[in-house]
C-alpha positions as CSV (number, residue, x, y, z in Angstrom):
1,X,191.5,139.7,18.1
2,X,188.4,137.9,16.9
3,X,186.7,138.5,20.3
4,X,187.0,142.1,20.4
5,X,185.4,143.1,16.7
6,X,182.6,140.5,17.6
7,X,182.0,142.0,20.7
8,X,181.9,145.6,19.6
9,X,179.6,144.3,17.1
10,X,177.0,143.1,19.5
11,X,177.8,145.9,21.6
12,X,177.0,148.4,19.1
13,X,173.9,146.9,17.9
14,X,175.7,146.1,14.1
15,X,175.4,142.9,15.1
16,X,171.7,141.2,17.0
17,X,171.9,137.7,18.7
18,X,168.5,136.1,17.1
19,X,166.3,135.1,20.2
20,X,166.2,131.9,19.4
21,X,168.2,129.0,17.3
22,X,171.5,128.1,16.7
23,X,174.7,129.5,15.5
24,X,177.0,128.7,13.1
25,X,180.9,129.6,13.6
26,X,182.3,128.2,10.5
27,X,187.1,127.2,11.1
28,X,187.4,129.2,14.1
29,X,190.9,128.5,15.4
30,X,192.5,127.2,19.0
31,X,192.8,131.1,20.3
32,X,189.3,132.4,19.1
33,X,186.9,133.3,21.9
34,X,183.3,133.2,21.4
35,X,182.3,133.8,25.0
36,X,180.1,136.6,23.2
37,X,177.7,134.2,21.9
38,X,175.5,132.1,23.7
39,X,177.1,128.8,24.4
40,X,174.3,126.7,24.3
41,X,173.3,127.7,21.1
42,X,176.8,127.6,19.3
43,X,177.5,125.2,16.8
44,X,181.2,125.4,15.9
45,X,182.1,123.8,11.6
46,X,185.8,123.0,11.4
47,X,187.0,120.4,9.3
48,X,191.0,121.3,11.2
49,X,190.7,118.2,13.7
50,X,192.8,120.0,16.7
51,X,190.1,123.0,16.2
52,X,187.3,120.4,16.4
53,X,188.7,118.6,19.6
54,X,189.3,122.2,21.2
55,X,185.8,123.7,20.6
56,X,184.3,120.0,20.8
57,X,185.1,120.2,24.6
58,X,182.5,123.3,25.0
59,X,180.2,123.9,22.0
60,X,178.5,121.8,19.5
61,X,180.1,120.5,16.4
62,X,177.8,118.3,14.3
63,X,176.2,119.8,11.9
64,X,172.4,121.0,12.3
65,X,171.7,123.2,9.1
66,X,169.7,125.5,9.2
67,X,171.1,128.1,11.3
68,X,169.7,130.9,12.8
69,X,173.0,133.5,12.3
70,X,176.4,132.6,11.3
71,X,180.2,133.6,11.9
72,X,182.9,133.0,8.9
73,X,186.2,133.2,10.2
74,X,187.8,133.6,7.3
75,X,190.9,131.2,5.9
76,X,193.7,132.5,4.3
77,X,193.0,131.2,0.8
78,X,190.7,133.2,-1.9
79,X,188.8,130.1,-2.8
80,X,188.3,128.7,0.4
81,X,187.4,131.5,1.7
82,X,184.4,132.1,-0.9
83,X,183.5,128.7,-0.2
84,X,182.5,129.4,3.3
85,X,180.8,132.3,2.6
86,X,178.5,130.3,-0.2
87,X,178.5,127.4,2.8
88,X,176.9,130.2,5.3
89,X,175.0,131.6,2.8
90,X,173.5,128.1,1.9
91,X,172.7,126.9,5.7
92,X,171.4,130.2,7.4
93,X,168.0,130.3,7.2
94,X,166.8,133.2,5.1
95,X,166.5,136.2,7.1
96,X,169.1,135.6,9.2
97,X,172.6,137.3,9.2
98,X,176.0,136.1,7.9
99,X,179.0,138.1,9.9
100,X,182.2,137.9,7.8
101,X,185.3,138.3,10.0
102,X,189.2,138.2,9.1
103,X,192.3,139.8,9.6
104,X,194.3,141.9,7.1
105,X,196.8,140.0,6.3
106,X,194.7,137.0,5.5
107,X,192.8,139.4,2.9
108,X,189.7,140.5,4.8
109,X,189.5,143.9,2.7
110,X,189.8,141.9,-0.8
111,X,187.3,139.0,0.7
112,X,184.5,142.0,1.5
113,X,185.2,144.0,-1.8
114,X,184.4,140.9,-4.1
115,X,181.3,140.2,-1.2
116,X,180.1,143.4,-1.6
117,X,179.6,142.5,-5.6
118,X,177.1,139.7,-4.7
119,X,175.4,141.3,-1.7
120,X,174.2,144.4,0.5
121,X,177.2,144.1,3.0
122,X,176.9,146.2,6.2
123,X,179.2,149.0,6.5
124,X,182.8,147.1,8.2
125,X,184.2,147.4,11.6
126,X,187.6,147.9,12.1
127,X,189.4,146.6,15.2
128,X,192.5,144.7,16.6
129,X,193.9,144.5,12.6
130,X,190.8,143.1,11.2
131,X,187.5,144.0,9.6
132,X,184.0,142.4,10.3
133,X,181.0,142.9,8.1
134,X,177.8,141.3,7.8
135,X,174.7,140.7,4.8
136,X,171.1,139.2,5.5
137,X,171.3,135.5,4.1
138,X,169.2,135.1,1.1
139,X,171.5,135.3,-1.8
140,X,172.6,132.7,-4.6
141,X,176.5,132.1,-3.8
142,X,176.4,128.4,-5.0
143,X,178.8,129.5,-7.5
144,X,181.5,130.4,-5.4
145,X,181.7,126.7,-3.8
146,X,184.6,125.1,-4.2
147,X,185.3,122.7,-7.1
148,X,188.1,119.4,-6.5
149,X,190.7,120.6,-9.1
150,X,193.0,117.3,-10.8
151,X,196.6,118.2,-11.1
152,X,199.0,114.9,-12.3
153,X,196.4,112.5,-11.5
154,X,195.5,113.7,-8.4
155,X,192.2,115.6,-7.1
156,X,192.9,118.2,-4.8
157,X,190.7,121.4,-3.1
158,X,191.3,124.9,-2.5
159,X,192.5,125.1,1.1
160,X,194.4,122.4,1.4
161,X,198.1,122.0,1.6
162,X,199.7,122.9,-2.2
163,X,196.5,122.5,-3.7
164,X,197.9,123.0,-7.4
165,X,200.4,120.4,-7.0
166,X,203.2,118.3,-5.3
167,X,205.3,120.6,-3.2
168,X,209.0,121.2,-3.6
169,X,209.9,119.4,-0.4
170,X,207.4,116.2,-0.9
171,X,209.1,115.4,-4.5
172,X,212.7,115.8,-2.7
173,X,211.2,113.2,-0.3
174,X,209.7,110.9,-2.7
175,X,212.9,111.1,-4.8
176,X,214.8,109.8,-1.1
177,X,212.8,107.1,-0.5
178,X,214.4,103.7,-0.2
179,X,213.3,101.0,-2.3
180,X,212.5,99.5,0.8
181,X,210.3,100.5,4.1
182,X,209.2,98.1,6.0
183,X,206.0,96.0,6.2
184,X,203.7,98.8,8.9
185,X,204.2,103.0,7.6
186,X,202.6,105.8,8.5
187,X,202.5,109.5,6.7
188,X,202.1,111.5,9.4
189,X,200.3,114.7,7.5
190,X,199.5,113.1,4.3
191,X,197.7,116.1,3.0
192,X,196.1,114.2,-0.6
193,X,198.2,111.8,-0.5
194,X,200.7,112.5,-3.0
195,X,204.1,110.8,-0.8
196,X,201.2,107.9,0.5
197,X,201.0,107.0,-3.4
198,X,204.9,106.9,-3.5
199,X,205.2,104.9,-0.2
200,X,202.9,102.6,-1.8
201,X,204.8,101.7,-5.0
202,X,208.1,100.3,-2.2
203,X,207.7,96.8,-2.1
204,X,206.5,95.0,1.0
205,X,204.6,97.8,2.3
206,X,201.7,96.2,3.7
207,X,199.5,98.5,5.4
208,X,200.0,102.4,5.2
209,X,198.3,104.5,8.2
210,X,197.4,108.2,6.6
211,X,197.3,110.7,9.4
212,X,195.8,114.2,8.6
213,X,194.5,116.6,10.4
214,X,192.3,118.8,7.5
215,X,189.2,116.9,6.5
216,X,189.3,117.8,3.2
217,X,192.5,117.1,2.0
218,X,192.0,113.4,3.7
219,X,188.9,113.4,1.9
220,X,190.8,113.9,-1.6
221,X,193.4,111.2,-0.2
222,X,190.2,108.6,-0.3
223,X,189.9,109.2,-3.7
224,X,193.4,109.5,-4.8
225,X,194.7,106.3,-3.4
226,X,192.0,103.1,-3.3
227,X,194.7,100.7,-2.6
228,X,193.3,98.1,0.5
229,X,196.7,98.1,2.1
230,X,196.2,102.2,2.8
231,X,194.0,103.2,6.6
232,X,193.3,106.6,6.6
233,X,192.6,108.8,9.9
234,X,191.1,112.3,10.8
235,X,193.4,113.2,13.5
236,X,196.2,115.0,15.1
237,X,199.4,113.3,14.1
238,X,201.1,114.7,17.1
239,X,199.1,112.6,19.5
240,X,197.8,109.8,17.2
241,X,198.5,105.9,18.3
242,X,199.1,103.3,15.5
243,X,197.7,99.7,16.7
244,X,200.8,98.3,16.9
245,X,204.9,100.0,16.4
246,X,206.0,100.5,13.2
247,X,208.6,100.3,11.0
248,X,208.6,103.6,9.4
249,X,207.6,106.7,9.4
250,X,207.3,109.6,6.4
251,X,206.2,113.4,7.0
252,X,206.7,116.4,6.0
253,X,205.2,118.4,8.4
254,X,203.6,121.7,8.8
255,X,206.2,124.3,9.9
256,X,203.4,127.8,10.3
257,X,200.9,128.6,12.4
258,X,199.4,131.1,10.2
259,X,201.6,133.0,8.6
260,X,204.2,132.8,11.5
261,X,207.1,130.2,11.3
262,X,206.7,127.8,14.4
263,X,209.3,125.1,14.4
264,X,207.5,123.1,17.2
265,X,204.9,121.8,15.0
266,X,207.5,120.0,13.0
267,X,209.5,118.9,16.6
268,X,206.3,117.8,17.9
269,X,205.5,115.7,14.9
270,X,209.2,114.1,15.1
271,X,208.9,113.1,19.1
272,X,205.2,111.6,17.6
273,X,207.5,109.5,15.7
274,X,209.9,108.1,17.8
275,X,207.0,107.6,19.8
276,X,205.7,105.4,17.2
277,X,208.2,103.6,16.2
278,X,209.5,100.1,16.7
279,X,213.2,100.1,17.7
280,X,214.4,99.2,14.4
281,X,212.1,101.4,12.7
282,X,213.2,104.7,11.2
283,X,211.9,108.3,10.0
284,X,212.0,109.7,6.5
285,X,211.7,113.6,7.0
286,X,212.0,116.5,4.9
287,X,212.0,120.3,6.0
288,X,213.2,123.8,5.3
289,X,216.6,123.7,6.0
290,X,216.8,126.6,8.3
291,X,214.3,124.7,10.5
292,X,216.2,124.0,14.0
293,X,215.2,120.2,14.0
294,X,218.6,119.0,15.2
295,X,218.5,119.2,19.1
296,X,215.1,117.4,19.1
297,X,216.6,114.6,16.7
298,X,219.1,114.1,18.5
299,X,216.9,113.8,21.8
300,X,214.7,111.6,19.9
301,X,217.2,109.1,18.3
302,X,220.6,107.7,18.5
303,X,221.6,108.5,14.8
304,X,220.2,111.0,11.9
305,X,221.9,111.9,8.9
306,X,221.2,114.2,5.6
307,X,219.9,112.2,2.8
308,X,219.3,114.5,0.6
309,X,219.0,118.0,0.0
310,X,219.3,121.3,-2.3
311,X,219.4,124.7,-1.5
312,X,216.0,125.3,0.7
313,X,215.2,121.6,1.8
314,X,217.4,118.7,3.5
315,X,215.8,115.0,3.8
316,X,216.3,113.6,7.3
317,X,217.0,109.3,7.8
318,X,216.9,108.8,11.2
319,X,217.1,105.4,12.8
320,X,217.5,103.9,16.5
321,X,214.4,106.1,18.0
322,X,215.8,106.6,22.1
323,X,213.5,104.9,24.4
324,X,210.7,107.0,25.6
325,X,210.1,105.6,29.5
326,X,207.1,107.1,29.7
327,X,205.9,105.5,26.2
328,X,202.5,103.3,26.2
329,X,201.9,100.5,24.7
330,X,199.7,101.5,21.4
């Protein structure tokens, strides 16, 4: 979808590929094609770490302000979305154009209305349920970056997972906790870290892996839990190794991909755990209860039981994780 409205761009001459220097595609996503650009001269920004790895594999991704043009694919959230925009607006050279790009439903025609305020936006393309639009960079957006918020002692950013507080599901979780966990835990998707600062008040915890994949919000977990026994790592929990097994594991895991429900994300987090686990370890999970997690449970471990719930969430204990043969040593 991306693909055709920036090649109809270029095509059309609304868009110009500067003859020289690079170009910044700021949270492009697994699916997004840029084969209209010039790879050489691409610099993908994603702080989404599956993104990064994808694109990683064919573009560049460090950072190499100043840039020549730029690409916002915009995020669904308001404020994160103005962020990138003042980001671009910051790191393109003056002169050089911004392209704003999104579809519908994540609020392109809001996003360009409150743009065209600040700037003189190009007239928008419509194609494949999206607009793109475009402004020379120049202008002062430095207001528009986004600010770490504090809600109940903890600092959070627009963008990230429930950025204006503890979900509904984490504080079911946290209430379901045992008093005791074992000595090696991971939080798969820690997010800020709001369930790591509960793990962390169980006795005997002595080392606590935090596994997300959004650098921001593992950026507010730095600063919202300094304990020494807590490791913290930018990477996909589905195919992160701990050093050695563990004894348990905590997540509440993604469920959409965008604004579609897709169930796999939380089935591929809970085979990550069993794959993780030591064989007396167990997994502490909480998810919407119409999620269809129980086939893959039961493929991953011998029992699994409700140990908690309400009307919209159920907590998951599962124990005895099912030998995986083809399982390497972490």
């Amino acid at each position: 979808m991306r693909s055709a409205r920036l090649s109809l761009a270029l095509e059309t001459g609304a868009l110009s590929l500067p003859p020289t220097g690079r170009i910044a595609v700021y949270r492009p996503r697994i699916g997004d094609d840029l084969s209209a650009l010039p790879e050489g001269r691409v610099v993908v920004l994603t702080g989404f770490k599956p993104d990064h790895d994808h694109f990683g594999a064919r573009y560049l991704v460090e950072p190499s302000a100043p840039y020549a043009a730029a690409i916002v694919c915009l995020p669904r959230s308001r404020e994160a979305a103005r962020d990138l925009i003042a980001r671009a607006a910051a790191e393109v050279a003056p002169g050089g154009w911004i392209a704003v790009d999104g579809q519908k439903t994540d609020g392109i025609d809001s996003a360009l209305k409150d743009l065209r305020k600040r700037v003189d936006l190009s007239e928008s393309l419509s194609k494949a349920h999206g607009k793109l639009a475009s402004f020379v960079a120049g202008a002062d957006l430095s207001d528009w970056r986004a600010k770490p918020s504090r809600v109940e002692g903890f600092q959070t950013l627009p963008g990230t997972f429930s950025a204006d507080g503890p979900d509904r599901g984490s504080l079911l979780l946290a209430s379901a906790l045992p008093a005791k966990l074992g000595g090696k835990v991971a939080d798969l998707g820690a997010g800020w870290g709001f369930l790591a600062a509960e793990i962390l008040k169980r006795p005997g915890v002595k080392k606590l892996d935090l596994v997300e994949a959004e650098a921001d919000a593992l950026d507010c977990a730095r600063v919202n839990i300094p304990d020494p026994r807590a490791r913290f790592h930018w990477a996909d929990a589905t195919t992160w190794r701990p050093e050695t097994l563990l004894d348990a594991v905590v997540t509440n895991p993604p469920f959409h991909t965008g604004r579609a429900a897709d169930p796999a994300l939380g089935a591929a987090f809970i085979r990550a755990a069993r794959r993780m686990l030591a064989p007396d370890g167990s997994l502490w999970l909480v998810a919407n209860r119409h999620l269809p997690y129980d086939a893959v449970l039961a493929d991953c471990f011998l029992e699994f039981r409700e140990a908690a719930g309400d009307g919209a969430f159920r907590v998951i204990h599962a124990i005895k994780p099912r030998r995986d043969p083809l399982r390497a040593k972490p």
